[in-house]
N, C-alpha and C positions, 0 to 999 in steps of 0.2 A: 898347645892348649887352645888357640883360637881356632882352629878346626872343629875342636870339639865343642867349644862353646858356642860359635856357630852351628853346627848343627843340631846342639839341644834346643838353642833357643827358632829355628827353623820348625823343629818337631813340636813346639808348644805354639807357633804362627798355626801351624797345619790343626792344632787341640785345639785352639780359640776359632778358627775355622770352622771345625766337624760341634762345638759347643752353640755359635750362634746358629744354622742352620739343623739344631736337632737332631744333631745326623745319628742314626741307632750302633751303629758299632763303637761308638765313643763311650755308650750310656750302657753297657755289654761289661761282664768279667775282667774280658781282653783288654776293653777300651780304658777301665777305671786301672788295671793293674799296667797298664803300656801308659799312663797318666800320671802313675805316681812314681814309676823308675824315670820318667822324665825327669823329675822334681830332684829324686835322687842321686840322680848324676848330674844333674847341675848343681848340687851343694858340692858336690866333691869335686867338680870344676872348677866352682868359683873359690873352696878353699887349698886347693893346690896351686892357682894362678898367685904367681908371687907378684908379678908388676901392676900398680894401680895406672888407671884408665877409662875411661868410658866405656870401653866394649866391657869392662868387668864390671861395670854399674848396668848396662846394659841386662847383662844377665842375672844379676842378681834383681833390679825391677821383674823380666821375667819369669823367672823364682816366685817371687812373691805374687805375681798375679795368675801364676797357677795354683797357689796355694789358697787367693781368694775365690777359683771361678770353682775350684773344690767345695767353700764353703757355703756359696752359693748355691752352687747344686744338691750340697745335703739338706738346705733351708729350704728350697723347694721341694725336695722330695717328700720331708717329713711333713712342709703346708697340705702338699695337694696327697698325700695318704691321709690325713688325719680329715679332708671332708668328705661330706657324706657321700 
C-alpha cells in the first residue's frame, strides 16, 4: 500500500503543479477526469490501509486538498463566466 499511496499522492504534487502554473491539459476532459480518479484511488488507499501512521495522514491531507483546489476551480470558473 505504500507504493501506491505514494504514487497517488506524487500524481496530485504533479495536479497542484500543472493547477498553479495554468497549465491547459489539467483544465481539459482528460485533465479534470485523470483529477478525479486520483481522488478516487486515494480513498480506496487510504481505506484499505489497515495501519495508522503519518504517511496515511499524509494522504488523506492530500485527498482533501484535491478536493479543495476542485472547489476552487469550480468557484472560479463560474466567477469569471458569469462577468461580462
Amino acid at each position: 500500500m505504500f507504493y501506491f499511496a505514494f504514487a497517488i499522492m506524487l500524481f496530485h504534487l504533479i495536479i497542484l503543479y500543472l493547477w498553479f502554473i495554468n497549465s491547459s491539459p489539467l483544465f481539459n476532459w482528460f485533465g479534470y477526469a485523470f483529477w478525479v480518479i486520483s481522488i478516487v484511488f486515494g480513498i480506496i488507499v487510504y481505506q484499505q490501509w489497515n495501519e495508522k501512521g503519518t504517511f496515511k495522514k499524509l494522504l488523506s491531507v492530500s485527498n482533501w486538498g484535491m478536493v479543495f483546489l476542485i472547489m476552487v476551480t469550480v468557484a472560479i470558473f463560474f466567477t469569471t463566466r458569469s462577468m461580462p
